[in-house]
C-alpha positions in Angstrom: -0.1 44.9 -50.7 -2.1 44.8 -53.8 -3.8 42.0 -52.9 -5.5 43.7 -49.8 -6.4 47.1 -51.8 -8.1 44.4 -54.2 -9.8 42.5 -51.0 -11.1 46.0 -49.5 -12.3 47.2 -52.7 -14.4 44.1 -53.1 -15.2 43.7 -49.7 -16.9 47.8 -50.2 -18.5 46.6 -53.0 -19.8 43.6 -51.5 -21.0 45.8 -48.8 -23.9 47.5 -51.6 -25.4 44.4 -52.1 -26.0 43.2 -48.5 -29.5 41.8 -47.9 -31.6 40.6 -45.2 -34.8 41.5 -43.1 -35.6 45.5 -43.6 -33.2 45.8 -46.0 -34.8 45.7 -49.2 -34.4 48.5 -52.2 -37.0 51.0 -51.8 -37.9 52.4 -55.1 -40.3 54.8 -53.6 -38.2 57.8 -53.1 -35.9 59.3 -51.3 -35.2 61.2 -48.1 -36.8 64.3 -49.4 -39.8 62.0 -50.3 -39.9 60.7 -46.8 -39.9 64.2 -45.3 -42.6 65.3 -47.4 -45.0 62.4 -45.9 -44.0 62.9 -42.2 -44.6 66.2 -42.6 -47.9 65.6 -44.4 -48.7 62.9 -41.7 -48.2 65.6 -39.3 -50.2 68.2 -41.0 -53.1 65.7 -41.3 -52.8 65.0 -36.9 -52.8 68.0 -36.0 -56.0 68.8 -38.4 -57.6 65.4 -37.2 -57.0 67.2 -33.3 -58.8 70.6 -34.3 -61.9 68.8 -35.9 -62.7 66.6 -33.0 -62.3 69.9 -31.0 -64.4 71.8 -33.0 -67.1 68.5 -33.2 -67.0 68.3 -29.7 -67.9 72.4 -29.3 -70.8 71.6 -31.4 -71.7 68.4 -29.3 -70.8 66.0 -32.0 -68.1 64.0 -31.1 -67.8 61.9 -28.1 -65.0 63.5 -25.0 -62.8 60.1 -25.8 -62.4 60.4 -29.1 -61.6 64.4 -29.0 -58.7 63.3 -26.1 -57.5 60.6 -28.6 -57.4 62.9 -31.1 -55.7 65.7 -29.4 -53.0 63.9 -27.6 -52.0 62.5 -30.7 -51.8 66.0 -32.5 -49.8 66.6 -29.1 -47.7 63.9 -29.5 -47.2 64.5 -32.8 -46.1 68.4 -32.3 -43.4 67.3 -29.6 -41.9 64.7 -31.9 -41.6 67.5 -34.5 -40.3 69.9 -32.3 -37.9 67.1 -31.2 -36.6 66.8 -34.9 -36.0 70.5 -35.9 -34.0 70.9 -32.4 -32.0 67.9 -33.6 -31.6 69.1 -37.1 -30.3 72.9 -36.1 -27.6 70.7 -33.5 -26.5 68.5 -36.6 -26.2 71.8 -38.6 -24.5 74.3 -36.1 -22.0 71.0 -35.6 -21.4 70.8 -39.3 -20.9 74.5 -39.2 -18.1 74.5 -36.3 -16.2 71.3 -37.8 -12.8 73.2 -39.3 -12.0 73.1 -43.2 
């Protein structure tokens, strides 16, 4: 009995130092890091949409480049309205799971 305790506690610790292809250390933050640059990445779309609209209002920006532009601050708005519905599910689960 002791000797598998001994095995699974190496085997978890083991499991910390697993490497390979995508997996290595990433010393450039964390997940509140990472949510600040999406959401800054989404910020800057959706600004990159409204000036191509307002350049092509003024007759400075070519009609391809404003569609480009605003169907990837479109994109980009769905995606983001895809997350926060999936966040509030994860939290109204956690909320319901008993004590």
């Amino acid at each position: 009995m002791d000797m598998k305790v001994a095995q699974a506690a190496q085997a978890y610790a083991n499991a910390g130092k697993v490497s390979g292809p995508g997996m290595a250390a990433r010393d450039n933050g964390g997940f509140a890091d990472m949510l600040r640059q999406a959401s800054a990445d989404a910020v800057g779309s959706m600004k990159a949409g409204e000036t191509a609209t307002l350049q092509a209002a003024t007759g400075k920006a070519d009609l391809s480049e404003v569609v480009t532009a605003v169907s990837n601050a479109e994109a980009t708005l769905q995606t983001v309205a895809a997350l926060r519905d999936r966040v509030i599910s994860a939290y109204q689960e956690i909320i319901r799971m008993p004590i």
